[in-house]
C-alpha positions in Angstrom: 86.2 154.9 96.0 88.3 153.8 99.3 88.3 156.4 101.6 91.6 158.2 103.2 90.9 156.1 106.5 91.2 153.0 104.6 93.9 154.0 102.2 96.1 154.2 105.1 95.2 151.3 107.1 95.6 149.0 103.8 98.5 150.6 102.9 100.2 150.3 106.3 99.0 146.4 106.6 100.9 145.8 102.9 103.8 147.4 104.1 104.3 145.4 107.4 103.6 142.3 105.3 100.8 141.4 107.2 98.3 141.0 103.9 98.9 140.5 100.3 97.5 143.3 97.6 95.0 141.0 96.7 93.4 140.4 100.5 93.5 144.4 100.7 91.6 144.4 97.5 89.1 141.6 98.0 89.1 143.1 101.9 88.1 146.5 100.0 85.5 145.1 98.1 83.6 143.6 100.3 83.9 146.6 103.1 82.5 148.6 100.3 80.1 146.1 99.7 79.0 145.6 103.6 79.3 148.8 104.7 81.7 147.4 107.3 84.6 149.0 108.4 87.8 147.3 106.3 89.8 146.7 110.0 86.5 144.7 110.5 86.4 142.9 107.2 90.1 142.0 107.5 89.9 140.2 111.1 86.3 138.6 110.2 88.1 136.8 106.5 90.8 135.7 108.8 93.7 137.7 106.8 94.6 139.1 110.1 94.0 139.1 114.1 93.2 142.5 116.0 96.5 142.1 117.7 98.2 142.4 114.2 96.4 145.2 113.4 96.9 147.1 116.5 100.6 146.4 116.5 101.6 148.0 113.2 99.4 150.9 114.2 101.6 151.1 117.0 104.8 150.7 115.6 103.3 153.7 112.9 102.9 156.1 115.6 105.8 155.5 117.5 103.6 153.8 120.6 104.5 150.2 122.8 101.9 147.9 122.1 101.0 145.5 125.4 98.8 142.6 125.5 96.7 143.4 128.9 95.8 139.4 128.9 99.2 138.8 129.9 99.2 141.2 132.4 98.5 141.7 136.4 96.8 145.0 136.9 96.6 146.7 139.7 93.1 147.0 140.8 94.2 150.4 143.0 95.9 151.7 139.9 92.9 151.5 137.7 90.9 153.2 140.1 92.9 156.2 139.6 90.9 157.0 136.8 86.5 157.7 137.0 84.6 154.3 136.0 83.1 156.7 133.3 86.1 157.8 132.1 87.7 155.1 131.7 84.7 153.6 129.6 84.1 156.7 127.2 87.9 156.7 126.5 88.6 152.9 126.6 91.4 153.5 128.8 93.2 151.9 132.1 96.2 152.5 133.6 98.6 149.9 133.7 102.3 151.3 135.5 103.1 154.0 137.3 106.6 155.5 138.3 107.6 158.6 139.7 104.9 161.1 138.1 104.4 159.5 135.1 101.5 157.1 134.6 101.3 154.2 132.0 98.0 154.2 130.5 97.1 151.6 127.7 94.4 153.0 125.1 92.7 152.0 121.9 93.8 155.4 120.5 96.8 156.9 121.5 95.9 160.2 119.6 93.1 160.9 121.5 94.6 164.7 122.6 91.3 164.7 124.9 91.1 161.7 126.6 95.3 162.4 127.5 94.1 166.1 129.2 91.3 164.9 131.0 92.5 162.2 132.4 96.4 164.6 133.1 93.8 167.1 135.2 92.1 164.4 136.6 94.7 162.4 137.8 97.4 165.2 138.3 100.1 162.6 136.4 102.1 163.1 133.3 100.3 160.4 130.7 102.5 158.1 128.9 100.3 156.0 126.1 100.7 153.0 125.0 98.4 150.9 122.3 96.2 147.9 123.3 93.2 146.1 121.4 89.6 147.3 121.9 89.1 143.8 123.1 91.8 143.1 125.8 90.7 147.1 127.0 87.1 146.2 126.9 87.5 142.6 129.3 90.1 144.5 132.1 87.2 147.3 132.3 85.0 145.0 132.9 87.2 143.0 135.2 88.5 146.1 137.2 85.1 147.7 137.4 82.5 145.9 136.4 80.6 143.7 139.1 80.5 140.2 137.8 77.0 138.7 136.5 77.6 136.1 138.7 76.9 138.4 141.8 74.4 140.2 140.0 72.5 137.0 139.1 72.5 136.2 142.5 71.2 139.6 143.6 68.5 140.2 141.3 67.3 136.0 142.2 66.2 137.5 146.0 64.0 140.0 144.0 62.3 137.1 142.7 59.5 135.8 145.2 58.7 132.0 145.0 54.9 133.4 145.3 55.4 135.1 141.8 55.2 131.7 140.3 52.3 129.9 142.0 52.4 126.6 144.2 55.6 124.4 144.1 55.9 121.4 145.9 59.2 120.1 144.6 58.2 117.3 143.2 58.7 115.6 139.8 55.8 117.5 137.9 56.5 121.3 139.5 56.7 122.3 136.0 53.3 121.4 135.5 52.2 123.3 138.2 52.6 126.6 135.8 49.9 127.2 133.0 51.3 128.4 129.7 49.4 131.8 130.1 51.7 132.4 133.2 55.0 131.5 131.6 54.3 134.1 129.0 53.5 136.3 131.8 56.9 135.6 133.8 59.5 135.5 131.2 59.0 138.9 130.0 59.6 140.6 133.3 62.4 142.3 133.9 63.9 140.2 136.5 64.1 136.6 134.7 64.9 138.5 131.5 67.8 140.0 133.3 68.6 136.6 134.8 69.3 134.5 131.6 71.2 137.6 130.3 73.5 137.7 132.7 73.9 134.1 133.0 74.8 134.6 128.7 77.1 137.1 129.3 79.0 136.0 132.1 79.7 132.8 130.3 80.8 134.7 127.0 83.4 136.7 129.5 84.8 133.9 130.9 85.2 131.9 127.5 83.1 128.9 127.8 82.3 127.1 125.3 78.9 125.8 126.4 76.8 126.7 129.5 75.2 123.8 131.4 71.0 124.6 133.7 70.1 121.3 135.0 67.3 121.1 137.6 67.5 118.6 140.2 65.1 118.2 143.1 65.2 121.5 145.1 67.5 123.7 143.2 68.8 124.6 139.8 72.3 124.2 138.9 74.1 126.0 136.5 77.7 125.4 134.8 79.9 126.6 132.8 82.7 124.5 130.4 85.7 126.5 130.4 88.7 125.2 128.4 87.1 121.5 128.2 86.3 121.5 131.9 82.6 121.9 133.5 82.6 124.4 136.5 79.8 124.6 138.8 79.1 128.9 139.0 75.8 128.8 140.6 72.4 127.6 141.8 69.6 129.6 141.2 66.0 128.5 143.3 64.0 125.9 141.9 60.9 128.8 141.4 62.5 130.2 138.3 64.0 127.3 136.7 60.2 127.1 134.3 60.2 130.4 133.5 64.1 130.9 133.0 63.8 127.6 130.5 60.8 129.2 129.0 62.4 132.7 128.3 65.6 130.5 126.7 62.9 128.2 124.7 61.2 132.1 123.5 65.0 133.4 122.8 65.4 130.4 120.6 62.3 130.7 118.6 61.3 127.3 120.3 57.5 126.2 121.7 57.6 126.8 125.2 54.1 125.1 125.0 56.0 121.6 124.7 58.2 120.3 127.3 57.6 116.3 127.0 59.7 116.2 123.8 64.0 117.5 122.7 63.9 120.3 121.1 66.6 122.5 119.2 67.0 126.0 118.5 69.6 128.6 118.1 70.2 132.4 119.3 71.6 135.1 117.4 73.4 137.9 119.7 76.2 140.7 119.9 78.2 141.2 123.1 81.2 143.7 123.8 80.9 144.4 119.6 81.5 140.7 119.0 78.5 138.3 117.1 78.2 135.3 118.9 75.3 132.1 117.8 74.2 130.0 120.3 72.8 126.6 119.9 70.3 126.0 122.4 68.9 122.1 123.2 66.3 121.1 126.1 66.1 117.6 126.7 63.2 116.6 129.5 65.0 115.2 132.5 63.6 113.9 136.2 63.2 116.8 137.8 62.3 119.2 134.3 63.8 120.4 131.5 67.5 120.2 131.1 69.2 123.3 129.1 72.1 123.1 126.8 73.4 125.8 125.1 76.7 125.8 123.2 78.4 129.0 122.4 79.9 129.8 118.7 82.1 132.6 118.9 82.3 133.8 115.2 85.3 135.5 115.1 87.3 132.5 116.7 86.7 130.3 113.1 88.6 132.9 111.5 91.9 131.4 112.8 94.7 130.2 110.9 96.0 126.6 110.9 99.4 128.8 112.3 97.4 129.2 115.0 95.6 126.0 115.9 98.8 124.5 118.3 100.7 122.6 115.4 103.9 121.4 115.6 105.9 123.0 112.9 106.6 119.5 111.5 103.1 118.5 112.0 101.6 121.6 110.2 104.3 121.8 107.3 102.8 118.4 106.7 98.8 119.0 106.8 99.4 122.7 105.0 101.5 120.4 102.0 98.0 117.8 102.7 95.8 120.4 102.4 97.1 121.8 99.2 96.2 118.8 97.1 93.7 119.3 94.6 91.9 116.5 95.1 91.3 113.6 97.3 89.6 112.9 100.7 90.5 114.6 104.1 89.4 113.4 107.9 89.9 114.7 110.9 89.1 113.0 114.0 88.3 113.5 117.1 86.2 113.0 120.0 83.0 115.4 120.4 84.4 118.7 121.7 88.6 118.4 120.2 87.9 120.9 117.9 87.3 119.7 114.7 85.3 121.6 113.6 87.7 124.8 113.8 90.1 122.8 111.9 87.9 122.2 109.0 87.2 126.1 108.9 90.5 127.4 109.1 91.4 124.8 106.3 88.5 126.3 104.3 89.3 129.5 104.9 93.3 128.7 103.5 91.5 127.2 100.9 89.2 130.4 99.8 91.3 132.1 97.3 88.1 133.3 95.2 88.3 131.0 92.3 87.4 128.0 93.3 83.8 126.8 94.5 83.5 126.0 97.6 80.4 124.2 99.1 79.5 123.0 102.6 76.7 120.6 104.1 76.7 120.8 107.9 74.4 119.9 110.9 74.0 122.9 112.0 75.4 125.2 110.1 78.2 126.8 112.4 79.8 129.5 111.4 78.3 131.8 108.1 81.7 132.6 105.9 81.7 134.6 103.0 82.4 133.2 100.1 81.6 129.6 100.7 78.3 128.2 100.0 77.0 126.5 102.9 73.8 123.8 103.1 72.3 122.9 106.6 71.1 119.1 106.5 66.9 119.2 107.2 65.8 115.4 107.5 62.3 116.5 108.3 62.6 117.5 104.7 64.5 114.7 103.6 67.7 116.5 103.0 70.4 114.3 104.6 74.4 114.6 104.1 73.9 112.1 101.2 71.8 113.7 99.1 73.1 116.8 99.5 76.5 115.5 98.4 74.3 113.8 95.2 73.0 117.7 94.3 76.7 119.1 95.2 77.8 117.1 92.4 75.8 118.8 90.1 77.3 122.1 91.2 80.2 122.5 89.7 82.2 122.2 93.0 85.9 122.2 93.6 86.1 121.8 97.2 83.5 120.0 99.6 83.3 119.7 103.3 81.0 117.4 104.8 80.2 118.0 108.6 80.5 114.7 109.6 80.7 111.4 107.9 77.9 109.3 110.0 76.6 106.5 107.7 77.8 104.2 104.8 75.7 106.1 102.0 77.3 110.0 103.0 80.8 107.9 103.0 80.8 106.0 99.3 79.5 109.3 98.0 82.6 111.5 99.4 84.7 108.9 98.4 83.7 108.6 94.8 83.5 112.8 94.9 87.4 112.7 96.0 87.8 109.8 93.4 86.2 112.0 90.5 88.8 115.5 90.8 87.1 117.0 94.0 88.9 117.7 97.1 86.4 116.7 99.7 87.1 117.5 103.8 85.3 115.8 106.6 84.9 114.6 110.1 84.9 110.8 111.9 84.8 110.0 115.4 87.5 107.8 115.7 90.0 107.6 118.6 93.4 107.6 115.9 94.3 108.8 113.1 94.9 105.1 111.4 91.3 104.2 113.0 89.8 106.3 110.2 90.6 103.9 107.4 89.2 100.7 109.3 86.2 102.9 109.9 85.6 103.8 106.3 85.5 100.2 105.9 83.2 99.2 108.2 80.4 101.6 106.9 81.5 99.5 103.8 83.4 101.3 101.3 85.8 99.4 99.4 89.5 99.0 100.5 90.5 99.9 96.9 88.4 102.9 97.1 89.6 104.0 100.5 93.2 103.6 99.4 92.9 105.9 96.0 90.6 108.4 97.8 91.7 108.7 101.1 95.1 111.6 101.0 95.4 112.1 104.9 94.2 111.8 108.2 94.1 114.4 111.2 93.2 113.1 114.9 93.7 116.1 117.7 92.5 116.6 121.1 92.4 119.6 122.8 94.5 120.6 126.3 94.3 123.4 128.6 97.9 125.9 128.2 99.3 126.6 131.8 98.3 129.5 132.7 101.1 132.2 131.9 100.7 134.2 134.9 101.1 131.4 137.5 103.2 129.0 135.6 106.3 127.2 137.7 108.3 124.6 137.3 107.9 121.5 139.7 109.5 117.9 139.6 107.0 115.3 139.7 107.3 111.9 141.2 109.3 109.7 138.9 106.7 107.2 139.0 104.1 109.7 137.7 106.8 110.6 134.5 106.7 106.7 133.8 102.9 106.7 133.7 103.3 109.2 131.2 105.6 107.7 129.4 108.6 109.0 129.6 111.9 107.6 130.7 113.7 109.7 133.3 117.6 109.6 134.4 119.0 110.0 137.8 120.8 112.9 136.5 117.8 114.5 134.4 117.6 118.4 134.1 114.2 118.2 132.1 111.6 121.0 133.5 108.4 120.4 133.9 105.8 123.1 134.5 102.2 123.4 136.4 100.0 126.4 137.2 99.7 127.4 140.5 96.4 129.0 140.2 95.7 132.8 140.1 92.9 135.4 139.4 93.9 135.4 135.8 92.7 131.8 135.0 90.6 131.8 138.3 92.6 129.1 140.2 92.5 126.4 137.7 96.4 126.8 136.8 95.0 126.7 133.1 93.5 129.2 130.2 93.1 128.4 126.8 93.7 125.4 124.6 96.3 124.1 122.2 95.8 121.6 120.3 97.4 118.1 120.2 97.5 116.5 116.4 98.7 113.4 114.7 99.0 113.8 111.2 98.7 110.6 108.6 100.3 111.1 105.6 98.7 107.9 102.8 101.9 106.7 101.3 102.5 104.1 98.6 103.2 101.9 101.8 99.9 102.6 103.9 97.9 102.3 99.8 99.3 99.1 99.9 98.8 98.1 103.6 95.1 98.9 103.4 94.7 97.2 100.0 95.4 94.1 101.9 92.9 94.9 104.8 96.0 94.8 107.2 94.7 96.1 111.1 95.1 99.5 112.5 97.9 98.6 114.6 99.7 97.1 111.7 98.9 100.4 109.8 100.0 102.5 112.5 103.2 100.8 112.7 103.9 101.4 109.1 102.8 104.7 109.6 105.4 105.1 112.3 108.2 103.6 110.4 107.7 105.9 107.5 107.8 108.9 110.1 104.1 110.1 111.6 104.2 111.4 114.7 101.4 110.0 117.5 99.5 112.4 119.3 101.4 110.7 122.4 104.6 112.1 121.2 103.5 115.5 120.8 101.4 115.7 123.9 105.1 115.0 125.6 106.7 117.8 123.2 104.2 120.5 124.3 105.0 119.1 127.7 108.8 119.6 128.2 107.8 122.8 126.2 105.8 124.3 129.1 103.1 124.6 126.7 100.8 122.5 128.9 101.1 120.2 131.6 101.6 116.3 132.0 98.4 115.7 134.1 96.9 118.0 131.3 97.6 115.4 128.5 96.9 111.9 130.2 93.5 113.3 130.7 92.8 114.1 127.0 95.3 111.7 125.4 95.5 107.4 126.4 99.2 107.2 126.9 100.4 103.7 126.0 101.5 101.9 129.0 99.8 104.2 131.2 97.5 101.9 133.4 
């Protein structure tokens, strides 16, 4: 039986047209199901964002809805109210005129939180709505003191004499026995070290977080938005048993430190379930720590929502739909691929097809999709997974990643036999896909009938809204990127200055930038003759695909993100 609470919410999302009375009722089923609450269920199968949600909430009770991330708050102003206060009620303030105060709240009902905080500040309360989310981050902006700093604080705790003798030189690691490492990385201050280090990465969005030991120190970074940031260098003394309490986190042998290893973490910060995939590689001066952060909610995206141009994504959507046939996306390591191939599944899981994965590692876990990881210990490679997909009835496959000739004739005779099949190259072009298919030695006339269209994307940092302004650059520069300018040209374009908001860089977040190749009769025909790339691309052109140059110049004279932006992450033609 749904109760009241959802009844409302449902029925409120179906009014605003912001689900379908089928996404409500698979949405219900599977909150019933879970025991998760159906807001949760709805964000987690992508059907909508907690910004969608919030909004119509707002607009029910008669309440502004503000996006805080586009915001500058006051740091005096939020101080107005007791840290404590603030947290319990998961409120800040965010204007103030005359004797009224602006206060942005995840419940706007909340008769309790509006009298305390009236007798505590002595203000007349006017509420507005805003995400748990955005509330949660300026709390922890306006109050909280960053992990960095406390990182940093709790390292002069740490005595090098905790850890033994270290001489700095190329076997320090040694130097620890394994009965000490146990010992260390269950104290409180190492344990507190890496979790800070975790957390402050997850605030600031990075994608992966960077220890690499050198001689005399440790240094850590961050990659923000595509870009590696040095954030700090903690003493050489803990790097062992700050690796070790990773390696323990990961389920991986702390004993062994001569050899790669691989592992992954499973955590929840600020209500949100995050995986991380953890590598050590052994380097000079010790171990070398990767760990790459998998925000699960962020697969749930849309293709709406992935930085297509509205030509570009009418086209892959109309791609997409096909019901059968082969599907690449390339990319270099890092552009986002793998997003794309997730937010196509997730169009494509409408609950009557079957829907099977093979991945290395799996990702992201989504309901409804049957997902294999590859284990080539165990012999199970992309290839003979794909052989015992076959046998499973399947609809729709995705391959991780196309790495060998064997995985790539059986995709192509799976999209040749009435399956839609999606997968991933590393080419730099969209048109570079087909001459790579041949090289691993499939068949021109098995690459033209299989083969339905191509995706290659890149991924480049949006300006920062809150310090965006409009500059002229050299006219030499606008040729580089090329573009031809006029004496009497009024075009804008647009940098970031640099602000607290995206901590100086003038950038935060990522569009993408796509080229989308359509297979037409014309292209069939080009790669039936084993024509070149360029001459396929030039036939591609003529029968109208767009090159990622071309949008990268779009999203430019659109203020989206900048020209230096897009020569980093896309070769412009006649560029150097």
């Amino acid at each position: 039986m749904i109760s009241r609470s959802k009844d409302d919410l449902g029925k409120l999302l179906v009014d605003e047209q912001l689900i379908t009375t089928r996404q409500l009722e698979k949405a219900v089923a599977q909150s019933e199901r879970t025991s998760e609450p159906l807001q949760k269920v709805l964000i987690s199968l992508g059907f909508v964002t907690e910004k969608d949600v919030v909004e119509a909430m707002g607009r029910q009770m008669g309440v502004r809805f503000v996006d805080l991330e586009a915001m500058q708050l006051d740091p005096e102003l939020a101080r107005l109210i007791p840290e404590h206060l603030a947290q319990r009620y998961k409120v800040i303030p965010v204007g103030q005129q005359d004797n009224r105060l602006t206060l942005a709240m995840v419940d706007p009902l909340n008769v309790i939180a509006l009298d305390d905080i009236r007798l505590i500040t002595g203000f007349d309360i006017d509420p507005v709505i805003a995400t748990d989310d955005s509330i949660t981050k300026a709390l922890n902006g306006q109050f909280g003191v960053t992990a960095i700093a406390e990182v940093e604080g709790t390292m002069k705790d740490i005595s090098a004499t905790d850890f033994g003798p270290m001489d700095f030189d190329d076997a320090s690691d040694e130097e620890l026995s394994l009965d000490k490492l146990k010992e260390m990385v269950d104290e409180a201050p190492i344990v507190r070290v890496v979790n800070l280090i975790i957390s402050q990465a997850i605030n600031d969005k990075a994608s992966d977080i960077h220890i690499e030991p050198e001689a005399k120190s440790v240094k850590v970074r961050y990659r923000v938005d595509g870009v590696l940031h040095e954030v700090m260098t903690p003493p050489k003394h803990i790097q062992a048993p700050m690796t070790s309490r990773i390696k323990i986190m990961a389920a991986m042998d702390i004993a062994e430190r001569r050899i790669p290893q691989d592992g992954k973490i499973h955590l929840t910060h600020d209500g949100r379930e995050y995986d991380l995939r953890v590598s050590t590689v052994p380097c000079v001066h010790g171990e070398k720590t990767v760990m790459r952060i998998l925000d699960k909610g962020s697969v749930q995206l849309g293709l709406n929502k992935l930085g297509f141009s509205n030509s570009n994504l009418t086209l892959w959507e109309s791609v997409v739909e096909k019901p059968y046939g082969m599907l690449l996306v390339t990319g270099p390591t890092g552009s986002g691929k793998s997003t794309t191939l997730y937010s196509c599944l997730n169009k494509l899981n409408k609950g009557d097809r079957n829907l099977t994965t093979v991945e290395d590692p799996v990702e992201y876990q989504i309901g409804g999709i049957n997902q294999v990881q590859t284990n080539n210990k165990a012999g199970l490679t992309f290839a003979k997974a794909l052989k015992a997909f076959l046998r499973q009835d399947p609809d729709i496959i995705m391959v991780g990643e196309i790495r060998d000739g064997e995985t790539a004739k059986i995709a192509v005779e799976a999209a040749l036999t009435g399956h839609l099949v999606l997968s991933t190259l590393h080419t730099n072009d969209a048109c570079g896909a087909i001459s790579r298919l041949v090289e691993m030695g499939v068949e021109p006339f098995l690459v033209s009938s299989a083969l339905i269209g191509v995706l290659a994307q890149r991924l480049a940092r949006n300006i920062c809204p809150n310090c965006k302004e409009s500059y002229r650059p050299p006219p030499e520069a606008i040729r580089k990127f090329g573009m031809t300018v006029y004496g009497d040209s009024d075009i804008n374009f647009f940098r970031g200055r640099g602000c607290d908001h995206c901590k100086g860089t003038g950038y935060r977040g990522r569009t993408g930038i796509h080229e989308v190749l359509q297979i037409t009769e014309r292209v069939r025909g080009m790669v039936l003759m084993r024509a070149s790339t360029a001459e396929i691309r030039q036939a591609a052109i003529e029968d109208g695909m767009r090159v990622m140059q071309d949008d990268a110049v779009a999203k430019v004279l659109e203020g989206v993100t900048s020209m230096e932006e897009c020569m980093r992450v896309v070769y412009v033609e006649g560029s150097e």
